[in-house]
N, C-alpha and C positions, 0 to 999 in steps of 0.2 A: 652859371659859367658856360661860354661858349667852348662849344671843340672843334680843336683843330681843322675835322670836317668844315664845320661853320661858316670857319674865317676865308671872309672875299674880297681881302685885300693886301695890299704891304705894306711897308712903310712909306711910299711915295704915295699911296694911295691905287695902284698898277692892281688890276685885277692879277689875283693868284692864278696858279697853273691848276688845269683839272686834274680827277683822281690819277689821270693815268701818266700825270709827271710826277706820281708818289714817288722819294727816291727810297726814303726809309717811312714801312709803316709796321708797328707794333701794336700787338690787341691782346691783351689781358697777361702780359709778360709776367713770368713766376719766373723765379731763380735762388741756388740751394750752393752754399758753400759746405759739404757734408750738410749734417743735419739742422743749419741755419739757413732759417728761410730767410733771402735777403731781398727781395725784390717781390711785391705783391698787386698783379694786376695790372703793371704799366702798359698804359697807353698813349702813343704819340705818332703823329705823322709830321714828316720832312719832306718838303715840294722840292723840286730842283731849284737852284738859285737861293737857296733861304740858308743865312745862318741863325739856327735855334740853339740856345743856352738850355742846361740842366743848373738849376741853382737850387741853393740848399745849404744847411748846415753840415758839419763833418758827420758821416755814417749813414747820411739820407738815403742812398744809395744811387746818386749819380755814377761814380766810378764803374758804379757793379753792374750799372746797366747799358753802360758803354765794352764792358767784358762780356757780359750774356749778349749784344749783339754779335760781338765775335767768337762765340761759342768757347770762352775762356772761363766759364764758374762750371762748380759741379755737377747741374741739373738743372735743366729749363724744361718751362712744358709753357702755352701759348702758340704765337704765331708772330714773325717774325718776315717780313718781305720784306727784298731790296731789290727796287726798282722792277720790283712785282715780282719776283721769283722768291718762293718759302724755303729758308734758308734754315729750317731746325736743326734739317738734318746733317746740314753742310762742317768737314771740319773746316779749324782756322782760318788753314791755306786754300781753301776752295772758297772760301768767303770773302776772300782778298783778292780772287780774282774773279769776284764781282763786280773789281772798281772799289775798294774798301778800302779805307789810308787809318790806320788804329797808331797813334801816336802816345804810349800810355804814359806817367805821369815818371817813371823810372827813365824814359827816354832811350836808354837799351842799344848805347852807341859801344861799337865794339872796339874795345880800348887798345889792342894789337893791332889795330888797323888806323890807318892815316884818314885825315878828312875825305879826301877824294874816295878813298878806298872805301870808304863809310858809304859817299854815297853811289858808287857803282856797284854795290855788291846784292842789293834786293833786285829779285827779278821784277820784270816790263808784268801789268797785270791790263785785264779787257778795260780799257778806257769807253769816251765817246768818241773818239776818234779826232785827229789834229786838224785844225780848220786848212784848208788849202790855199794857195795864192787867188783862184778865183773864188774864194768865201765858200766855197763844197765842205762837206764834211770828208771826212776817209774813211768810212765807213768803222768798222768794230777796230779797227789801229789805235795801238796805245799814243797815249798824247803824254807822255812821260815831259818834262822840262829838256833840255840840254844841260849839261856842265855850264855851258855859256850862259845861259838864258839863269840859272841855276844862281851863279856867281854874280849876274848885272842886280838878281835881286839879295846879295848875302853878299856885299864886298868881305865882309869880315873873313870868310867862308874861303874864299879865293885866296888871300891875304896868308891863313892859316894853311891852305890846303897839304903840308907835306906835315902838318902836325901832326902826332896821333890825336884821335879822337880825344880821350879822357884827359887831354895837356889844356883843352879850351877849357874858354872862363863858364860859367853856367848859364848865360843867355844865348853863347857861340855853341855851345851843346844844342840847346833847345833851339834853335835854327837849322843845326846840322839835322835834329831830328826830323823838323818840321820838311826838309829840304831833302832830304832821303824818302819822306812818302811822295813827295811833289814829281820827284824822278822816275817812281813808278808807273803814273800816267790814273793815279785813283783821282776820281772825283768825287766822293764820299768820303770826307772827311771827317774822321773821328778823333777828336783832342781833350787829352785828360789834362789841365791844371795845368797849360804852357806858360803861364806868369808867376808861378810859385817862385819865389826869394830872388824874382829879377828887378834888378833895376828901372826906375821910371823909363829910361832912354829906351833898353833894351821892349821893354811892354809895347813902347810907340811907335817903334820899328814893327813887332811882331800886327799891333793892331791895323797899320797901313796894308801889310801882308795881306791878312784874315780878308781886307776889304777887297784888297785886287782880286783874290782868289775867288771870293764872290760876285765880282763883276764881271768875270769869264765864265760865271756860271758853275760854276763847284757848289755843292750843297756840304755844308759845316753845320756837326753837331758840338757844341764845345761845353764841356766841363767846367766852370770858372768859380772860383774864392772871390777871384778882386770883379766886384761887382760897378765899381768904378771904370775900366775897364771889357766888360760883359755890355754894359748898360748901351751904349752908344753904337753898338755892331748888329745887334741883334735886329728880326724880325722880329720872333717872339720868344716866349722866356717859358719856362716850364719848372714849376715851382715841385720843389718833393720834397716829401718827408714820410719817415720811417719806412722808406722801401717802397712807397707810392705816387704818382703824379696828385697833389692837391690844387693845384692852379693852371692854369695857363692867360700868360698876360700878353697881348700888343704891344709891340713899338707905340704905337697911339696911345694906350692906356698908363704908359709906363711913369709920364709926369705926375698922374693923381695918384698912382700907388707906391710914389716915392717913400714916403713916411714908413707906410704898411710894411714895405721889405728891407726897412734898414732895421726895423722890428721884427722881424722875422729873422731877419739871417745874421743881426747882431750884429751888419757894420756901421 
């Protein structure tokens, strides 16, 4: 099995980025909810531009290793870089504003509050900065969305905005949430299970998203169950089970090991 290192390519074929556009890298990750060990060893890196999947069956410990990156379980030990800085020791909120969007699988929309109020109320965090009219960067300035920019991509969102949050239907949630990290200017996105009990429509909405977000260059870790769905975004895929990385597959590899992971993950 190749690792991540290994891999010198994408899906179009485009030579990857080198070590030092790691945005997320992980080495030998342990993690402890009290005295359950849940997470053993993981290893993964995420290049800028690459959306990579955690798949797995229920308990594998994707979830938990999307919360040990945001220092949300009881105890880690390993090494942990984002965008090359060793984040062990970082809390939460200092690790969110490394550029970190943690969208978790509860969604955690604040039900006293209105759409819009939902999504102006998380502070601006260190982006890569907003591309300029003459194509320049802006240096360390967050590149948060607008309201505007926000709404052209979530008409739902716009439609709803004087609703409270928890009055949406549960794909208009999971937009509002998706769309609340977008506002903060994170380009490290982290996604627990944004297609759980959504509609076909709503899925094909959120998967055109995933893809724009990617082609501005955002790096996406994602979470996913519906591997139908997972299958066709990804770079590459990152197979676990019982609390460790067993695999890592290609975009390219992914047609021959169709069988193999409908086998594995029981869809």
């Amino acid at each position: 099995m190749a690792t991540a290192l290994e891999k010198t390519t994408t899906t179009d074929g485009a030579a990857v980025s080198p070590a030092s556009e790691e945005q997320l890298c992980l080495r030998d990750l342990n993690a402890w909810y009290g005295e359950s060990h849940v997470l053993h060893g993981v290893n993964m890196t995420v290049r800028r531009g690459e959306l990579v999947t955690l798949l797995g069956r229920n308990g594998a410990g994707r979830s938990s290793t999307l919360r040990a990156i945001m220092n949300m379980v009881g105890r880690r030990s390993g090494e942990i870089l984002i965008k090359g800085q060793d984040s062990m020791g970082l809390a939460p909120h200092r690790i969110a504003h490394l550029g970190v969007g943690f969208c978790p699988e509860e969604r955690g929309i604040f039900s006293s509050l209105t759409v819009e109020e939902n999504l102006l109320l998380p502070p601006m965090v260190k982006g890569k900065g907003r591309q300029k009219e003459d194509g320049a960067r802006s240096g360390d300035e967050t590149c948060g969305m607008s309201l505007d920019e926000i709404y052209a991509l979530f008409p739902n969102l716009h439609e709803r905005r004087n609703s409270q949050g928890t009055r949406l239907s549960g794909g208009e949630q999971q937009m509002l949430a998706l769309a609340r990290i977008l506002r903060t200017g994170a380009d490290l996105l982290l996604l627990d299970e944004i297609t759980e009990g959504l509609a076909p429509v709503i899925n094909q909405k959120l998967g055109e998203v995933l893809m724009m977000l990617k082609a501005r260059g955002m790096t996406i870790v994602l979470v996913e169950q519906n591997f139908r769905f997972a299958a066709p975004l990804a770079d590459r895929h990152y197979l676990m089970e019982h609390g460790s990385i067993q695999e890592e597959i290609t975009a390219a590899e992914l047609p021959a090991r169709h069988a193999y992971l409908h086998r594995v993950l029981g869809v």
